[in-house]
BAGUKOL-398019 format. One record per residue (C-alpha): residue number from 0; residue in one letter; x, y, z. Coordinates in steps of 0.001 Angstrom, whole numbers, always signed. Each point is the difference from the previous one (the first is absolute). Layout:
// BAGUKOL-398019
[NUM, "A", [X, Y, Z]],
...
***
This chain:
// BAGUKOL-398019
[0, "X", [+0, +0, +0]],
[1, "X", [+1526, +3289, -1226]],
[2, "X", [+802, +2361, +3429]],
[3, "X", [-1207, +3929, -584]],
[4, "X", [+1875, +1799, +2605]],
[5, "X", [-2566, +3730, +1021]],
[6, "X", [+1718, +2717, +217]],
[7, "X", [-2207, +2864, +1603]],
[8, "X", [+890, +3772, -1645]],
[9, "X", [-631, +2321, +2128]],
[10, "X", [-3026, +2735, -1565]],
[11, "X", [+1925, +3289, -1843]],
[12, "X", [-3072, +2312, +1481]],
[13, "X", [+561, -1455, +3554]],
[14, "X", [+3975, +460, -51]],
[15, "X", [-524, +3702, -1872]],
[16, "X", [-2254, +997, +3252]],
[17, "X", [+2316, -1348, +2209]],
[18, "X", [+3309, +1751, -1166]],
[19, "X", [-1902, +3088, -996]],
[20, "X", [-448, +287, +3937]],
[21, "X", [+3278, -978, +617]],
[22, "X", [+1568, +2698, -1732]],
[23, "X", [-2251, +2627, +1110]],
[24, "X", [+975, -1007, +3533]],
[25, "X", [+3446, +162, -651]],
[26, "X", [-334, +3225, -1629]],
[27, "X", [-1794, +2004, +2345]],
[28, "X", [+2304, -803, +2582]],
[29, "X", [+3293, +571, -1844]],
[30, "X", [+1526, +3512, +1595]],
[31, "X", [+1294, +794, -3747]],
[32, "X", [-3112, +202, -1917]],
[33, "X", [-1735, +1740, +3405]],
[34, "X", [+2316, +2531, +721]],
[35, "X", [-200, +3980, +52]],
[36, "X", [+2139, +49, -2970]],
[37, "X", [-2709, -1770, -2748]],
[38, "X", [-3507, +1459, -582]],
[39, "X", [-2913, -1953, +1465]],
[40, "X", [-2324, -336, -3397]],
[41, "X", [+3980, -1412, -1660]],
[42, "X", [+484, -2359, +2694]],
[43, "X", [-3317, -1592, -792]],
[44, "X", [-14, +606, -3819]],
[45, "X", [+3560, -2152, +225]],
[46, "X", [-1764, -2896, +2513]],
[47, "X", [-2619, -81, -2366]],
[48, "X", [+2289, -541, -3310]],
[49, "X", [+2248, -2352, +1543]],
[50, "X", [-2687, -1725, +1648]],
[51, "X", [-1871, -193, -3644]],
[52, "X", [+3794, -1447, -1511]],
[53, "X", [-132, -2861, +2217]],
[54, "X", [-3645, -1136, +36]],
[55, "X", [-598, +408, -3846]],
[56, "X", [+3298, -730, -1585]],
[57, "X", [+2267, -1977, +2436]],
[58, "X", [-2334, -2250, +1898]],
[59, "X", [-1877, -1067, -2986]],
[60, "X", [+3103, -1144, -2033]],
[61, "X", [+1628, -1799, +3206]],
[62, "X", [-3466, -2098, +366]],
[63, "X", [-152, -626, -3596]],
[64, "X", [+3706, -893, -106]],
[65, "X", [-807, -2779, +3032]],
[66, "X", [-3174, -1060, -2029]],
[67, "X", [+2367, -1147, -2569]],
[68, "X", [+2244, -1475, +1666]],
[69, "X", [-3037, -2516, +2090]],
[70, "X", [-919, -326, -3273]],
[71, "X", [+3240, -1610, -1780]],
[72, "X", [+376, -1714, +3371]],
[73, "X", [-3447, -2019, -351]],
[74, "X", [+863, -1157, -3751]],
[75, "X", [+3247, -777, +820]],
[76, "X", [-1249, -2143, +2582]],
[77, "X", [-2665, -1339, -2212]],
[78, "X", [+2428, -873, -3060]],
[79, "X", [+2419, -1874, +2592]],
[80, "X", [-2662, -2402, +1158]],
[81, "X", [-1509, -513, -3325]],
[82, "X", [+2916, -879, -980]],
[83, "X", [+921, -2219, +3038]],
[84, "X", [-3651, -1640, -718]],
[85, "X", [+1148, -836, -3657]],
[86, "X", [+3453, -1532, +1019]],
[87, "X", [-1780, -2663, +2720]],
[88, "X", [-2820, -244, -2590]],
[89, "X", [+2676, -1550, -2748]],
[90, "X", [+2072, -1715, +2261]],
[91, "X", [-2746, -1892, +1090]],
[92, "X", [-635, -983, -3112]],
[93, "X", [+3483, -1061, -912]],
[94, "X", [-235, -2077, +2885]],
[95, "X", [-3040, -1857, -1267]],
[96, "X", [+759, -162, -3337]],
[97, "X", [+3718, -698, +77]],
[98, "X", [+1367, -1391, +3265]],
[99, "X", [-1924, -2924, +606]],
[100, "X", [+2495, -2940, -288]],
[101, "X", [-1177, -2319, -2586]],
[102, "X", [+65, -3886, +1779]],
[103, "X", [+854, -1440, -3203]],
[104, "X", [+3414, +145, -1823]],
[105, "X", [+1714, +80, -3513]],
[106, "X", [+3483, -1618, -419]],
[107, "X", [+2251, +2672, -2182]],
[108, "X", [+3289, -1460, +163]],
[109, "X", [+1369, -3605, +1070]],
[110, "X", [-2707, -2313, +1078]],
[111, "X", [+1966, -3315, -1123]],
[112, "X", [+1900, -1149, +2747]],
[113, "X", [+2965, +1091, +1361]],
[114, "X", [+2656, +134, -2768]],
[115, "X", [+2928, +1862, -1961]],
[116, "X", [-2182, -165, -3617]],
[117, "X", [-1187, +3050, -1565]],
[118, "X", [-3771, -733, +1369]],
[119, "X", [+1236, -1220, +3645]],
[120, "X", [+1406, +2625, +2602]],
[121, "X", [+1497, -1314, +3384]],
[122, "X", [-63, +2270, +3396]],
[123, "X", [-1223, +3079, -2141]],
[124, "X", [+614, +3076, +2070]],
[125, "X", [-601, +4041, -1104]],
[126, "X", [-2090, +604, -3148]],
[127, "X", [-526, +2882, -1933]],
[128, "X", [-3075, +1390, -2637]],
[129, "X", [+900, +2085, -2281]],
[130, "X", [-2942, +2191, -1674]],
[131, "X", [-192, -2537, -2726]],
[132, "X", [-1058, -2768, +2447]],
[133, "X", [+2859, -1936, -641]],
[134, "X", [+1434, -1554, +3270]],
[135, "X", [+4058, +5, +1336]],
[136, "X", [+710, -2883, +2103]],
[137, "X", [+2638, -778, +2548]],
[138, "X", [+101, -3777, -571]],
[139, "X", [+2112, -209, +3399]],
[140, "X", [+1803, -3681, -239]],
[141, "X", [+394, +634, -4052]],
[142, "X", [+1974, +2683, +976]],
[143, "X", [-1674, +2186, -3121]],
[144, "X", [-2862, +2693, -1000]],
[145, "X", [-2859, -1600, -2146]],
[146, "X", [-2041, +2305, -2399]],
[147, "X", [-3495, -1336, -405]],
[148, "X", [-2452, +1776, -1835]],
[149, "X", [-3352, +208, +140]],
[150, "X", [-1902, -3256, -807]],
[151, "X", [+3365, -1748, -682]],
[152, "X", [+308, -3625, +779]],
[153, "X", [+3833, +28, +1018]],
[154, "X", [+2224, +3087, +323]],
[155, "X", [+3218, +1128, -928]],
[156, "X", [+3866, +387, +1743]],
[157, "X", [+744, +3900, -173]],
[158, "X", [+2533, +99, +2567]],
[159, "X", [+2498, -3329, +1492]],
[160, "X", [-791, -3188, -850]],
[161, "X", [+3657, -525, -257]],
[162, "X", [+179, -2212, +3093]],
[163, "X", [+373, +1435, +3616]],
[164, "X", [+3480, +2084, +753]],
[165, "X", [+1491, +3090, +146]],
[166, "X", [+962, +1175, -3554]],
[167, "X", [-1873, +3127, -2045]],
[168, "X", [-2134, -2445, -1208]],
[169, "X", [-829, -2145, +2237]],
[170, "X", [-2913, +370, +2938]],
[171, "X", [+403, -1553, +3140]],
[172, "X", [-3752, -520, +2230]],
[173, "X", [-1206, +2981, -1825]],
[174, "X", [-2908, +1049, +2195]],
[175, "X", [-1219, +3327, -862]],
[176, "X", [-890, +1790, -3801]],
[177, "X", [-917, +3494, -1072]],
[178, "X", [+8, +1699, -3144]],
[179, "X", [+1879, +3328, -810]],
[180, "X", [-2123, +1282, -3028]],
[181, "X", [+2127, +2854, -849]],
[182, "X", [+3132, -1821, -375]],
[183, "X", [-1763, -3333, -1825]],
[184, "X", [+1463, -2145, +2713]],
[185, "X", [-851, -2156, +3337]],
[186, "X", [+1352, +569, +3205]],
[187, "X", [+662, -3256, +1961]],
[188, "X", [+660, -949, +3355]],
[189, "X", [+2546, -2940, -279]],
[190, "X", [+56, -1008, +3320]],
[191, "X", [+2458, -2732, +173]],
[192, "X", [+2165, +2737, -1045]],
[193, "X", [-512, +2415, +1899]],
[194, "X", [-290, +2534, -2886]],
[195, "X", [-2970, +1957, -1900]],
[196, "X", [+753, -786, -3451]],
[197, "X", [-1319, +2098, -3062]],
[198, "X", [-862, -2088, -2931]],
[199, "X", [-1161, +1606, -3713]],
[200, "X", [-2614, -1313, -1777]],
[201, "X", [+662, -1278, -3761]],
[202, "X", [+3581, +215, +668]],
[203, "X", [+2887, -1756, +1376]],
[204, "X", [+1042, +2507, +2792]],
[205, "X", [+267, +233, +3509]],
[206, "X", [+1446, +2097, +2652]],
[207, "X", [+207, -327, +3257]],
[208, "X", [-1687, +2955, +2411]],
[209, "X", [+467, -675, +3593]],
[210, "X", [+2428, -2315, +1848]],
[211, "X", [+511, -1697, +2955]],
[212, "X", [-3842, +516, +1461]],
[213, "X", [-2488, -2354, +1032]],
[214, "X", [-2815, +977, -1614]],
[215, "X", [-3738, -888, +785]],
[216, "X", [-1839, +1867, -1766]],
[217, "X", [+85, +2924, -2712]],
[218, "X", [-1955, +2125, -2180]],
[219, "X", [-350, +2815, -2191]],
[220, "X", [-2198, +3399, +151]],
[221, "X", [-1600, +2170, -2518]],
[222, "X", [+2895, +2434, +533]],
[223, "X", [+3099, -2422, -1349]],
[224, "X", [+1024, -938, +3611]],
[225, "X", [+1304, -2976, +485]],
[226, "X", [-843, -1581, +3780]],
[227, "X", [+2135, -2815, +1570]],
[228, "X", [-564, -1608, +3781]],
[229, "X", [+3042, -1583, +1680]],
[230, "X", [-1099, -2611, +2374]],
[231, "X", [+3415, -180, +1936]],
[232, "X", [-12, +4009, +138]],
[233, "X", [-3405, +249, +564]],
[234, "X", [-267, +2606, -1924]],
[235, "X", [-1554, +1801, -3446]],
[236, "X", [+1986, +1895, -2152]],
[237, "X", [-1148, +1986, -3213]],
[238, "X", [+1981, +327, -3188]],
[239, "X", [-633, +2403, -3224]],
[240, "X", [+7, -2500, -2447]],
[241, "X", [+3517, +473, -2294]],
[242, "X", [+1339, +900, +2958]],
[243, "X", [+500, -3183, +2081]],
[244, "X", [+3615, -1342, -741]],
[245, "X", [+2385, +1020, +2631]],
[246, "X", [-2317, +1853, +2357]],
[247, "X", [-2056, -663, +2945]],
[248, "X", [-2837, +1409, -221]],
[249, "X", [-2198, +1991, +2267]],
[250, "X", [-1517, -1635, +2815]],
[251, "X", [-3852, +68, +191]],
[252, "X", [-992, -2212, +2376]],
[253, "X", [+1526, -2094, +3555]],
[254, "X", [+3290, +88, +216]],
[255, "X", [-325, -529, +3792]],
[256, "X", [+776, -3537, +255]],
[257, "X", [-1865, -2818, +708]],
[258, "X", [-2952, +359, +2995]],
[259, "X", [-3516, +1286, +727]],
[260, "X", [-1518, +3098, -460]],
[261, "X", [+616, +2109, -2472]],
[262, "X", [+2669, -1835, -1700]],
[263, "X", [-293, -3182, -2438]],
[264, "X", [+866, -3449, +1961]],
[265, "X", [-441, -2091, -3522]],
[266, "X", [-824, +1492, -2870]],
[267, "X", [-1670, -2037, -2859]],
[268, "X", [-1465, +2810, -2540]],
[269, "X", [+52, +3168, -735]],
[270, "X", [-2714, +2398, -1858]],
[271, "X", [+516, +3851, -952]],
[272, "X", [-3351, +1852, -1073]],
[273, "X", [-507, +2788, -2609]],
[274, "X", [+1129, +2483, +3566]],
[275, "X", [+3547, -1646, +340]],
[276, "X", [-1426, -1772, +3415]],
[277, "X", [+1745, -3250, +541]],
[278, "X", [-2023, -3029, +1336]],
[279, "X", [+1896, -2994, +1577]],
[280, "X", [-1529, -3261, +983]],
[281, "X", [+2010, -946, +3418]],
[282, "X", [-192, -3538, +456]],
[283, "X", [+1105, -1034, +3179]],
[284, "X", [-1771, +2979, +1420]],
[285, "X", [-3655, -847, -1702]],
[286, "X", [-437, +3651, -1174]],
[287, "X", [+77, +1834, -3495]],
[288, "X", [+2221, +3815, +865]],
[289, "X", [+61, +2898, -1786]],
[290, "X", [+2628, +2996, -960]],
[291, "X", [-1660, +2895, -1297]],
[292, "X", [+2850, +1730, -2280]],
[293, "X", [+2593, +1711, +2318]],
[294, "X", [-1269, -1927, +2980]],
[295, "X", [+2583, -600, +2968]],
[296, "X", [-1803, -2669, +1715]],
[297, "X", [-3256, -2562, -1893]],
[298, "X", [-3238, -401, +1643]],
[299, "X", [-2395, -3000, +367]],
[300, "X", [-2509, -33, -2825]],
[301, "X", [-1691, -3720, +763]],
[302, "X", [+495, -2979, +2275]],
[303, "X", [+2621, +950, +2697]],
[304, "X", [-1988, -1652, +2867]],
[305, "X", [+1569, -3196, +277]],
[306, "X", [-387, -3100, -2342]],
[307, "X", [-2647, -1579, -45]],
[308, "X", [-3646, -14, -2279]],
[309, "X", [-1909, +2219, +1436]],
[310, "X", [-1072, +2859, -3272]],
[311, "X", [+2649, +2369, +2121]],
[312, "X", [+2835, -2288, -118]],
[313, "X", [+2019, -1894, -2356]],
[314, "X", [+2551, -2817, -54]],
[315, "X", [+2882, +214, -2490]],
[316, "X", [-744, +2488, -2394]],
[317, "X", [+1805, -140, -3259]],
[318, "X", [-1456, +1567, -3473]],
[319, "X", [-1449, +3153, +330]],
[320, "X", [-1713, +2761, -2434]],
[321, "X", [-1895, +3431, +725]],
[322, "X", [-2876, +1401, -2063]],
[323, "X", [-975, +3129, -1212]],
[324, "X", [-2502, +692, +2892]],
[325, "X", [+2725, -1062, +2614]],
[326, "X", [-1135, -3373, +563]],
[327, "X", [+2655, -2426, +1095]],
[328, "X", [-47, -3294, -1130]],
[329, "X", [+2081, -2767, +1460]],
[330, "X", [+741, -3396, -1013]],
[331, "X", [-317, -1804, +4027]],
[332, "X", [+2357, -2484, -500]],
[333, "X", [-599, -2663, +2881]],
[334, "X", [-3907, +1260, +269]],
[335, "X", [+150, -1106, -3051]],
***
């Protein structure tokens, strides 16, 4: 229900009365205007002018001037809740419409046993869409990226496949993919190796971005940054993508060491909105945290009460992703 706010004016006639004998009691007592020095019919002839000045010309635009202003204040305050109205109007329909989970599945990738052929995966990890609906796989204990496209019955190596180990192009428990459009390339997190390794699509290149890190997680925003989480560090660190060879990046998030509150104890994934906010799924500590940009410290955005079941708590959260509307959606590991 829309809230109209009254504002009560107070009447121009009333106010003009009262001032008008305000200033004719200040006048007739001021020892200027009543002295032996100024003619009696002036000294009234000057009350009387400067009494007519403030009734008829100042009072009436001050009252009209507040008029106005009650007035922009009571549309303003209209237009805000309309638009308030609007906002839970459409979310509520998203919510009906969109975020009901559907109880039955479709298989898009894999599906035939565990396996090292081009329709099998084995232990796939990280996965990544890219607006073509064509689907990047980790395939974990392959130690490769898979392509599948849409409708595909098998996919396609795009990255390793060249046996696990350490050389340019080989992938060792690859566990986590993202795409850097700009650049035509994807961004892996070869675990086994503790490195993030860039590969290019459609050619034979790679280069290696970040050493010596135990990464967990890592993504990408809308701005070119490129997001990395060290789970021995315990820490987030933000690179402008181009720029990541031979530099450390800025820290974003933890850094504190493991613990409680408000540092990471075991970070599993990590989620950056369209604001730069950082979201980190803390799995020994059953909560989801947030960094909004230039944060010092996170804060507790769900679970945080213990593990356990209860729709307040969680138990090992892992994959995590926020919408548009700020919803938080978290994939409850042993809740299952």
């Amino acid at each position: 229900m829309i809230d109209v706010r009254l504002i009560v004016l107070v009447d121009a006639s009333i106010l003009q009365v009262l001032i008008m004998i305000l200033v004719f009691v200040l006048f007739f007592g001021n020892p200027v205007l009543n002295s032996s020095h100024v003619d009696h019919h002036t000294n009234v002839l000057m009350q009387i002018i400067f009494v007519f000045i403030i009734v008829n010309v100042m009072i009436p635009q001050f009252v009209i001037h507040q008029q106005f202003i009650a007035i922009e204040t009571i549309l303003n305050s209209l237009l805000r809740t309309v638009e308030i109205e609007k906002r839970r109007n459409f979310e509520k329909l998203i919510r009906v419409q969109f975020n009901k989970w559907k109880q039955t599945a479709t298989t898009v990738a894999g599906g035939n046993g565990r396996g090292d052929k081009l329709d099998q995966l084995n232990n796939p990890c990280g996965i990544f869409i890219d607006k073509n609906n064509n689907i990047f796989i980790a395939d974990d204990l392959n130690h490769r990226i898979v392509e599948w496209k849409l409708n595909e019955n098998q996919g396609r190596i795009v990255a390793g496949g060249n046996g696990r180990g350490n050389r340019i192009d080989q992938l060792y428990y690859p566990s986590n993919v993202i795409m850097d459009k700009q650049n035509q390339s994807l961004i892996i997190d070869d675990r086994a190796n503790s490195r993030v390794i860039r590969w290019f699509l459609n050619q034979n290149q790679q280069e290696i971005l970040i050493e010596n890190i135990d990464c967990v997680g890592l993504t990408i925003d809308k701005y070119g940054f490129l997001y990395v989480f060290d789970y021995e560090k315990n820490e987030a660190r933000r690179w402008k993508i181009g720029e990541e060879k031979g530099k450390e990046g800025k820290l974003v998030a933890g850094g504190n060491g493991k613990g409680n509150q408000p540092i990471v104890n075991s970070a599993r994934f990590i989620f950056v909105d369209d604001e730069q906010s950082i979201y980190v799924s803390d799995y020994d500590d059953h909560r989801v945290m947030k960094w909004k940009k230039d944060a010092n410290e996170g804060i507790i955005v769900a679970g945080g009460k213990g593990r356990g079941n209860n729709l307040s708590q969680l138990d090992g959260p892992h994959g995590l992703i926020v919408d548009n509307f700020g919803q938080i959606y978290v994939a409850d590991c042993f809740n299952h």
